[in-house]
C-alpha positions in Angstrom: 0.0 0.0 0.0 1.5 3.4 -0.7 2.1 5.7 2.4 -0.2 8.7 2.9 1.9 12.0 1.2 1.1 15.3 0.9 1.8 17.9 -2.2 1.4 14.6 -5.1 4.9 12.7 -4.0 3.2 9.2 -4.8 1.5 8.1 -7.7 -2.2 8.4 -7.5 -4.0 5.3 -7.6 -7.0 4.7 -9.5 -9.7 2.2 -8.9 -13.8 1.8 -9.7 -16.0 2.1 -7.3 -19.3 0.4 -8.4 -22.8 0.6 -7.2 -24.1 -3.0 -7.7 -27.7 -2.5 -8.9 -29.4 -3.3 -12.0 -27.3 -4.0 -15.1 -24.2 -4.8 -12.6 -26.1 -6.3 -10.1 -24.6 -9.7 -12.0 -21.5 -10.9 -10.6 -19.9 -12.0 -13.4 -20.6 -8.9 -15.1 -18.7 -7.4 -12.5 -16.0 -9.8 -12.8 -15.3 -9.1 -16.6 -15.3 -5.7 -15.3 -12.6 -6.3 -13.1 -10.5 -8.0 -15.3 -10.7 -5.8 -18.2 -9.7 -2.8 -15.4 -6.8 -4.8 -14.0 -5.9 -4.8 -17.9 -6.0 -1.2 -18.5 -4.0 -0.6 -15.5 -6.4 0.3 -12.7 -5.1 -0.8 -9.4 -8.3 -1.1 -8.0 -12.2 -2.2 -8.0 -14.4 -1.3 -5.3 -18.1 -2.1 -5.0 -20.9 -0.7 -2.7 -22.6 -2.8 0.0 -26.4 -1.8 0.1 -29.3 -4.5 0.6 -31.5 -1.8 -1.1 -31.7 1.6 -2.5 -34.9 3.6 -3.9 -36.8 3.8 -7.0 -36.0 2.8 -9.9 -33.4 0.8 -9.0 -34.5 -2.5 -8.0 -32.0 -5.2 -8.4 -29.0 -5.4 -6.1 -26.3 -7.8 -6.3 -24.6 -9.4 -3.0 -21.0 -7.4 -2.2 -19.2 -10.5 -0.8 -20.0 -12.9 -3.4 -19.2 -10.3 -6.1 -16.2 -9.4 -4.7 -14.9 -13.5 -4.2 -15.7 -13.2 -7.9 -13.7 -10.7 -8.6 -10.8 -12.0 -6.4 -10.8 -15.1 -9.1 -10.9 -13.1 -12.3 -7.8 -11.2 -11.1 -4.2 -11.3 -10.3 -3.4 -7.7 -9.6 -6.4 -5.2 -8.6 -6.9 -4.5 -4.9 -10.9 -5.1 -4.4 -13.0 -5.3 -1.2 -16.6 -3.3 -0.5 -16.1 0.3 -0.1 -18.0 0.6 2.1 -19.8 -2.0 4.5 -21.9 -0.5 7.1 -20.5 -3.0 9.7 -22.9 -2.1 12.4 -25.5 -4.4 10.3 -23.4 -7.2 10.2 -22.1 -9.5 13.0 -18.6 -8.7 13.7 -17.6 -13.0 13.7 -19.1 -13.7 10.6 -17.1 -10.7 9.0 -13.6 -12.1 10.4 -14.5 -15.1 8.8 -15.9 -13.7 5.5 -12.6 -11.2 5.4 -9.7 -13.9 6.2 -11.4 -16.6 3.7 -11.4 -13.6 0.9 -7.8 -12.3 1.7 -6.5 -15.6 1.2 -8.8 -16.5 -2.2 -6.9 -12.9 -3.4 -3.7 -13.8 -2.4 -3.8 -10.5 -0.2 -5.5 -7.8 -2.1 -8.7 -7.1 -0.5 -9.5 -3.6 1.5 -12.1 -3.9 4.0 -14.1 0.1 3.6 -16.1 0.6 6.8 -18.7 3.1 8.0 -21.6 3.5 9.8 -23.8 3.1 7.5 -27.2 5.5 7.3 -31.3 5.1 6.0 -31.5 7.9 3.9 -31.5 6.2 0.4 -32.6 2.6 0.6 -34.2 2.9 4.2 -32.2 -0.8 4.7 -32.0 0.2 8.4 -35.5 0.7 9.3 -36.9 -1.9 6.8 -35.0 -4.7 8.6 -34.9 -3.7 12.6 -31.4 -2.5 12.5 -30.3 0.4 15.0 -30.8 3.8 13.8 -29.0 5.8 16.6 -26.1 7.2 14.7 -24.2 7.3 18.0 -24.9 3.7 19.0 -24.1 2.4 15.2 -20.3 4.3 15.8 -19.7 2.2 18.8 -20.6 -0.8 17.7 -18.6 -0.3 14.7 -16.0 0.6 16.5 -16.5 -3.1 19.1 -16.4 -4.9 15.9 -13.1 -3.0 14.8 -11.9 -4.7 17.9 -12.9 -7.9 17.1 -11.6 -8.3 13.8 -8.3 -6.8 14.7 -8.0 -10.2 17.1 -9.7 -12.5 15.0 -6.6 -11.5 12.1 -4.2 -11.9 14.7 -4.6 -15.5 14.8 -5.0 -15.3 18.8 -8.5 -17.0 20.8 -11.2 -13.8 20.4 -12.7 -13.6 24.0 -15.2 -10.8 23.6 -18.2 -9.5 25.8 -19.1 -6.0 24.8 -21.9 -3.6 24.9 -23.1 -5.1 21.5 -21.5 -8.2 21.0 -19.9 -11.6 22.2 -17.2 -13.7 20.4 -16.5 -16.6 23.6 -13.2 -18.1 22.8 -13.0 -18.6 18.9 -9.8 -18.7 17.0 -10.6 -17.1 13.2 -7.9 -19.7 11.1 -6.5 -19.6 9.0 -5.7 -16.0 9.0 -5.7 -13.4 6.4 -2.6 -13.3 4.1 -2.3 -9.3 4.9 -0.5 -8.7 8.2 -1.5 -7.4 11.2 -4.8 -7.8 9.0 -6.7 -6.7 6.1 -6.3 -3.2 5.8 -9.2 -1.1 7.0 -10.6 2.2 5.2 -12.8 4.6 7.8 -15.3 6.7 6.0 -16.7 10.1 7.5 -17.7 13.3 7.1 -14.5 15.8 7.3 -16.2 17.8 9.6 -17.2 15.3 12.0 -13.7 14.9 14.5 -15.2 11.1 15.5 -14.7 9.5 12.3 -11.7 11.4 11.9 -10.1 10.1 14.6 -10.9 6.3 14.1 -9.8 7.0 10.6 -6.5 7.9 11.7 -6.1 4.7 13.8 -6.5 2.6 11.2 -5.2 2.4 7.5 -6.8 4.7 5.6 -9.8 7.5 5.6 -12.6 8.0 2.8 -14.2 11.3 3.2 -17.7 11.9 2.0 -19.1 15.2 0.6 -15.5 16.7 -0.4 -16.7 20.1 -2.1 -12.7 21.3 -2.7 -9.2 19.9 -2.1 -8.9 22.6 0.3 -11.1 20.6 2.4 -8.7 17.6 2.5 -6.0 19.2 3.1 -6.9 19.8 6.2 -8.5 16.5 6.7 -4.5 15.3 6.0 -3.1 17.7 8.2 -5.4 16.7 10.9 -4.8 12.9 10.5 -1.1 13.5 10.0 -1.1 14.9 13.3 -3.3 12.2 15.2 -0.5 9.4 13.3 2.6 11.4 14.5 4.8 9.2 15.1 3.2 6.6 13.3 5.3 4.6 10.4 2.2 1.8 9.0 1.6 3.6 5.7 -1.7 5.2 5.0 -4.0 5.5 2.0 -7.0 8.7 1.6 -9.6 7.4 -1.2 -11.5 10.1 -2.8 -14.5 9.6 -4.7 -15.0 12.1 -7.3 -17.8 13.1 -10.0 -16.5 12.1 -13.4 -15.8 15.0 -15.0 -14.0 16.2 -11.5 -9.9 16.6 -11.9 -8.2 14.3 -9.1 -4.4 16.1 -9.4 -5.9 19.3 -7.0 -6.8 16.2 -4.5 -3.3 14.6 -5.1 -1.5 17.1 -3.8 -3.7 17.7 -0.9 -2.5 14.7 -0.4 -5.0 12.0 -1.8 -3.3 8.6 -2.6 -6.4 6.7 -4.3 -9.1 8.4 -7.1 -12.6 6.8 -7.3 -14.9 8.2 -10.4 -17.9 8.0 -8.3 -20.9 6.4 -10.8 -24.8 6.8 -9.9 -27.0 4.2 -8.8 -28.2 2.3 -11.6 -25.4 3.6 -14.2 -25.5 1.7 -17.3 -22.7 -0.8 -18.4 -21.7 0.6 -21.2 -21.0 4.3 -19.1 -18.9 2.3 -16.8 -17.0 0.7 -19.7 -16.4 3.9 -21.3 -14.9 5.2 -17.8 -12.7 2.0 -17.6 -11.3 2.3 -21.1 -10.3 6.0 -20.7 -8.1 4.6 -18.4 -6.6 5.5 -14.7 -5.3 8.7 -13.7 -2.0 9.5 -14.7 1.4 9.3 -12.6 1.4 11.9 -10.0 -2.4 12.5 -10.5 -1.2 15.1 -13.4 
């Protein structure tokens, strides 16, 4: 993984970021997708994690199984959900899901976590999940924990507020070590998010409106890390017709042309064939 810079010393990485709903809601149309990206020289492919979203979309693929799909029609690409609301999924059965599809990638996969929300598909409310925006952060960050043990290799003896994992060793472990690495997503302007950003291996800011923004979303994190030598990745999702190299050198290491809900095919294509962005973000 390339280490967190400032001012565009690293080569921006590029990778899709695909909402898996109606014409890619097929995971082997995500696959080919993959592959023909890992051609053209994108390092990455990302997918979105949603059980639902509104009208007119209506059909949604499954992240995990897409993305063990795409694990087997690369070599190369880092892939992974970006990103999982992990609040509405049991922290054990994401160790095990996470270790079984580092290993099928031979250690490419990025785990993206957030809190998740209701606002588009209502996939909170419609299946009894917690809607306290405050409760959902801690247990997000309680199954933060858990994972980070489960990779470790070591027994997981867990009792928390949300959660229990009694004794359970998660082998084999993930190719990765510590772990998988773990993207944070948050608002820039929320300090929370910001802070368990910086404690793991990467942030991915919603809502940027100007690389001014994340500069100081890279100073701040820079400053939380002091001391700190893991290296550090900020993904940046960006309209298509949006310049990334202003968001290099504020110190962006990974572009994502963000894609609507319900994009066609062919549109994505058409991104993946222009290609990635070019060295240095330029």
């Amino acid at each position: 993984m390339t280490a967190m810079t400032t001012h565009g010393e690293s080569r921006l990485r590029s990778a899709l970021w695909l909402p898996l709903f109606d014409e890619l809601a097929d995971p082997r149309v995500v696959a080919r997708l993959a592959a023909d990206a890992e051609e053209a020289g994108w390092d990455g492919c990302f997918v979105w994690d949603q059980l639902c979203w509104r009208a007119p979309v209506r059909a949604v693929a499954d992240p995990w199984i897409t993305v063990a799909a795409m694990a087997t029609a690369t070599q190369r690409l880092r892939i992974g959900p970006m990103v999982t609301p992990l609040p509405r999924r049991r922290p054990a059965k994401v160790a095990r899901e996470t270790a079984t599809l580092d290993r099928l990638s031979d250690g490419r996969l990025i785990l993206g976590v957030g809190i998740g929300g209701d606002g588009f598909g209502a996939e909170l409310s419609k299946t009894g999940e917690q809607l306290d925006d405050r409760q959902r952060g801690r247990m997000l960050d309680e199954s933060l924990a858990v994972l980070a043990t489960a990779w470790s290799g070591e027994p997981v003896h867990h009792r928390g507020e949300h959660y229990t994992v009694d004794d359970i060793e998660f082998l084999p472990r993930p190719v990765q070590r510590p772990g998988v690495p773990v993207w944070a997503a948050g608002f820039p302007g929320n300090a929370k998010p910001i802070r368990r950003a910086a404690r793991l291996d990467g942030f991915f800011p919603a809502n940027l409106k100007h690389p001014d923004q994340l500069a100081e979303v890279v100073a701040t994190i820079t400053d939380l890390r002091s001391g700190e030598t893991r290296p550090y990745d900020v993904a940046i999702g960006l309209p298509l017709d949006a310049d990334p190299s202003p968001y290099a050198a504020a110190g962006a290491t990974w572009w994502l042309p963000e894609f609507d809900p319900g994009v066609p095919l062919d549109t994505v294509r058409g991104v993946l064939r222009d290609g990635p962005a070019s060295p240095g973000g330029e």
